[in-house]
C-alpha positions as CSV (number, residue, x, y, z in Angstrom):
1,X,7.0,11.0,22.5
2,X,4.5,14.3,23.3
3,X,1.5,12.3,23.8
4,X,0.0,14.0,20.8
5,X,0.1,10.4,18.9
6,X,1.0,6.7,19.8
7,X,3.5,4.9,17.8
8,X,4.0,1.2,17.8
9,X,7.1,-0.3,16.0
10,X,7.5,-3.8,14.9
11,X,11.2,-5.2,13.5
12,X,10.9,-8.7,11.8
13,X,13.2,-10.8,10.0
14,X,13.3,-11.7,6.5
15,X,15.2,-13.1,3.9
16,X,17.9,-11.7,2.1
17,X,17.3,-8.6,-0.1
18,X,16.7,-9.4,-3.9
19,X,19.6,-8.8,-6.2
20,X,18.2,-6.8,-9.7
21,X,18.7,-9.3,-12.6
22,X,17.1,-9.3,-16.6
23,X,14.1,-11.3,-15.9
24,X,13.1,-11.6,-12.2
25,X,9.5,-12.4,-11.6
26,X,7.5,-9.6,-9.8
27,X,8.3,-9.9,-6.1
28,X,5.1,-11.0,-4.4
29,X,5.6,-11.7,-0.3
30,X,2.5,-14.1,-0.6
31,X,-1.1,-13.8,0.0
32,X,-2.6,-12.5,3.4
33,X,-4.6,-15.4,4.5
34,X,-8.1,-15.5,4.6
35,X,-7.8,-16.2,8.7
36,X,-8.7,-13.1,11.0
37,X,-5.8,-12.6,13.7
38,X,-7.0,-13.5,17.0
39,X,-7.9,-10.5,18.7
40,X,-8.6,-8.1,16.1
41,X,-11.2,-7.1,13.9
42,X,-10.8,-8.0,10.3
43,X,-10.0,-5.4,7.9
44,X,-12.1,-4.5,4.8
45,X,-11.7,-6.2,2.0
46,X,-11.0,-3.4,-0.3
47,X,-7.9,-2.4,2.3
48,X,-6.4,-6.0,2.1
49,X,-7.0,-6.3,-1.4
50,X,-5.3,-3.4,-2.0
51,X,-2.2,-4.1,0.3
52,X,-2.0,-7.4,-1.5
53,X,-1.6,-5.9,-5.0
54,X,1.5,-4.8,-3.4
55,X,2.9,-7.6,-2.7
56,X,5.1,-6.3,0.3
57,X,5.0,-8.3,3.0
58,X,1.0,-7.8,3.3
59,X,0.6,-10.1,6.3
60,X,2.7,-8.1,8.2
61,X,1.4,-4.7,7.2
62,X,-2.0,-6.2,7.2
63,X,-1.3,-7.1,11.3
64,X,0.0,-3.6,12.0
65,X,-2.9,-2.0,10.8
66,X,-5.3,-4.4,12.4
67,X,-3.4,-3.9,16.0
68,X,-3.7,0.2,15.6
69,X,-7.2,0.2,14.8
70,X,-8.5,-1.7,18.1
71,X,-11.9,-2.6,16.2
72,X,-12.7,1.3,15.0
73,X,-14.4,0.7,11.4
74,X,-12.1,1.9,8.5
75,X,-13.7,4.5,6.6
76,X,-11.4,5.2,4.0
77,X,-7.9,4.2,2.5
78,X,-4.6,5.4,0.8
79,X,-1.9,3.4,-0.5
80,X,1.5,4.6,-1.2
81,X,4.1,2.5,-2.7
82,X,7.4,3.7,-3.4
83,X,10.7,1.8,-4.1
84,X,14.5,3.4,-4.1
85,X,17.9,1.8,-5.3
86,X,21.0,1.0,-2.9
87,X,23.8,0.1,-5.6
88,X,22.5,-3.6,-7.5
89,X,19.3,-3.5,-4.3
90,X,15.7,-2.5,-4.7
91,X,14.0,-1.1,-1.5
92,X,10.7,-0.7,-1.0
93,X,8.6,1.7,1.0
94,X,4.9,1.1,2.0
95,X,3.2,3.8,3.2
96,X,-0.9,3.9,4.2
97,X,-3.4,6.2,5.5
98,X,-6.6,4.6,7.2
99,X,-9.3,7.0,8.7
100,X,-11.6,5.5,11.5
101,X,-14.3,8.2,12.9
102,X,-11.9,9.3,15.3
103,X,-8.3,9.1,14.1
104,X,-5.6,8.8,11.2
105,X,-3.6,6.2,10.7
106,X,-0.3,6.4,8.9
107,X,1.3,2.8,9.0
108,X,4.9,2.8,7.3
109,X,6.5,-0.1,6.3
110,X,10.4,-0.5,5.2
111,X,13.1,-3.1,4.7
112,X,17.0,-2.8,5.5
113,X,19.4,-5.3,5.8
114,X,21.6,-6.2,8.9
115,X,24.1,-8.5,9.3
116,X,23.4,-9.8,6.0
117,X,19.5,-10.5,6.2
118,X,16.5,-8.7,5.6
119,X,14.5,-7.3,8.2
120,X,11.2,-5.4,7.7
121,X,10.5,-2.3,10.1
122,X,6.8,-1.2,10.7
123,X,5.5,1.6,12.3
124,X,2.5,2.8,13.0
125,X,1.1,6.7,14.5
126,X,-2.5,7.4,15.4
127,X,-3.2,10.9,15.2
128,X,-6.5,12.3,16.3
129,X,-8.7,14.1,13.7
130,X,-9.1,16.7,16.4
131,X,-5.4,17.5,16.3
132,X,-5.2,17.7,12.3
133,X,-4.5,21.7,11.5
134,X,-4.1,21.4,8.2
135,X,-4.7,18.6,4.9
136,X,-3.5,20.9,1.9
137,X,-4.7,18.8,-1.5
138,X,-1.8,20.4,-4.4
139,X,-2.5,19.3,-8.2
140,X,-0.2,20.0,-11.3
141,X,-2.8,20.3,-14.5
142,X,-1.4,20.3,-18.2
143,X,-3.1,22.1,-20.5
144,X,-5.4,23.8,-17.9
145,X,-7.1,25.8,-21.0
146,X,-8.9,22.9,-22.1
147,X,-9.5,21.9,-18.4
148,X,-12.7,19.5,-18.3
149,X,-12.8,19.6,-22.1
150,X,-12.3,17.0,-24.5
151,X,-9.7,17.0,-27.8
152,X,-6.4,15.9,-29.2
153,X,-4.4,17.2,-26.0
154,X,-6.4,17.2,-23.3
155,X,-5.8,18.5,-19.5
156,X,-4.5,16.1,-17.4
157,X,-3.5,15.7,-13.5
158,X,0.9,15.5,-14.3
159,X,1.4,15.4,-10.1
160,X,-0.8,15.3,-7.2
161,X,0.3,16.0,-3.7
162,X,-1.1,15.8,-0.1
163,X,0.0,17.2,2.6
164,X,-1.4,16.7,6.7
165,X,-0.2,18.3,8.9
166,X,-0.9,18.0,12.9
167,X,1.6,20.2,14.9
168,X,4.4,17.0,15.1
169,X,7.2,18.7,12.8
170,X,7.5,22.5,12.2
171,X,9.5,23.7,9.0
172,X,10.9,27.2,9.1
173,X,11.9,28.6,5.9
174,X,14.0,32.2,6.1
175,X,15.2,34.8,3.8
176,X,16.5,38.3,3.9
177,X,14.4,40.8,4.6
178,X,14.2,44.3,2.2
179,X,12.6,47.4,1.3
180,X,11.9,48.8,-1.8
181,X,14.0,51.1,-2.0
182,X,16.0,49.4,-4.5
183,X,19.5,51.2,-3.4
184,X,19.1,50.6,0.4
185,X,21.9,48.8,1.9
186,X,20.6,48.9,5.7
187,X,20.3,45.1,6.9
188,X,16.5,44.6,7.6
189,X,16.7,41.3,9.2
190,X,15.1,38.2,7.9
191,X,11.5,37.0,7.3
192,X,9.8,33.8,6.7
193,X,7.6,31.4,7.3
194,X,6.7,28.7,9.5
195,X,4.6,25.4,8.5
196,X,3.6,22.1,9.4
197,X,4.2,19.5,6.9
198,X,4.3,16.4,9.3
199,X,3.4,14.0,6.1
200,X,3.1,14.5,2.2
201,X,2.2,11.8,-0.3
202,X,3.3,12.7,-4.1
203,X,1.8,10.9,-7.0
204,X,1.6,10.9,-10.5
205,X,-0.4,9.0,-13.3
206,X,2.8,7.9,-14.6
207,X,4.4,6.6,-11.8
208,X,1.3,5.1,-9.7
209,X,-1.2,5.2,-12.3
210,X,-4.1,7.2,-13.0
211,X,-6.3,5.3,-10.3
212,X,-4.3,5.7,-7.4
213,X,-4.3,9.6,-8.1
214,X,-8.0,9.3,-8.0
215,X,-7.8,7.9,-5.0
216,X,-5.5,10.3,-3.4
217,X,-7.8,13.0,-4.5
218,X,-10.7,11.4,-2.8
219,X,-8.9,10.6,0.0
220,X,-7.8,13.8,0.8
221,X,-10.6,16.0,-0.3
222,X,-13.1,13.4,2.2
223,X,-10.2,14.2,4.8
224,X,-10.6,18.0,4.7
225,X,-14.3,17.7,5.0
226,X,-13.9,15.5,8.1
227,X,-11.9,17.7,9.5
228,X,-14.2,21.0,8.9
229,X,-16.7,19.4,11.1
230,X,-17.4,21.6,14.5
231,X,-16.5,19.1,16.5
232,X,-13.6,18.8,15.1
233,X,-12.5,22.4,13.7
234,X,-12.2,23.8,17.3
235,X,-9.1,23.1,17.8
């Protein structure tokens, strides 16, 4: 840890992972009880609500969330919800983004199995808007010629990415460097680049629904707003 954000990591035991059969009911982890956790401040309903229609262990994720916001008020939301497949296993990854007036909140949420039984990890990192360099919105358009414009094949959002970054992971990408002189064969060294891409969220109308990208657009356009602010821009 760099003290640039706090992380808080929660392992809990659960039962065994689900096999894939023909005809398995949706898994659903039950309903996050209408009880406020002593302590804490409730959450909004629109972020439980939304947790729920998960159905991944939303108590838990519901808890972790409500212990890293220490009463702020939740001013906006993203849900991610991703699953991956480990031979006849499903796997699930739970991923969301809560923004209070002073921080980010990225709670991530995973299963694994040890000695036979299901565990669920849960972490959470607070990052302060003041520390957030960069919130890079990416979209993929079809048909961008007929972009806003109704008709048989109209444009549509085919991938939507966001990308925050805040200094915590550096990527370095480098390449040979040349000249343009096309028959030089001196070695010039290498150039490239160096980013930030501490988290990026990827969605699509297919896989998440048209909704969610909405919301990821809204989410992360409000975020780069936020962050222009003066007193947060002078960083």
């Amino acid at each position: 840890m760099n003290g640039r954000f706090d992380m808080v990591m929660t392992i809990v035991h659960r039962r065994r992972a689900r096999v894939l059969e023909p005809g398995l009911p949706p898994w659903d982890d039950g309903r996050v009880s209408a009880r406020s956790l002593p302590g804490r401040t409730p959450l909004p309903q629109a972020v439980v609500d939304d947790i729920q229609a998960c159905g991944y262990f939303p108590e838990l994720v519901v808890d972790a969330i409500e212990l890293a916001c220490q009463g702020e008020e939740v001013r906006d939301h993203l849900i991610h919800h991703e699953a991956t497949f480990e031979g006849d296993e499903i796997h699930r990854h739970l991923t969301v983004l809560v923004r209070t007036d002073t921080r980010v909140l990225i709670s991530h949420t995973d299963d694994q199995t040890q000695l036979g039984r299901l565990q669920a990890v849960t972490s959470t990192e607070s990052i302060p808007l003041h520390r957030i360099g960069t919130v890079a919105l990416t979209r993929v358009v079809s048909n961008p010629a007929t972009f806003g414009q109704p008709g048989p094949e109209p444009s549509v959002d085919v991938e939507t990415w966001l990308q925050m970054g805040w200094g915590a992971i550096g990527r370095i990408e480098l390449e040979p460097a040349g000249c343009e002189d096309p028959t030089c064969t001196a070695d010039h060294g290498y150039t490239g680049t160096l980013s930030s891409d501490d988290i990026t969220i990827r969605m699509s109308p297919a896989a998440d629904g048209p909704g969610q990208v909405e919301r990821l657009v809204g989410f992360a356009t409000g975020l780069q707003a936020v962050t222009a602010r003066p007193e947060f821009a002078s960083r």
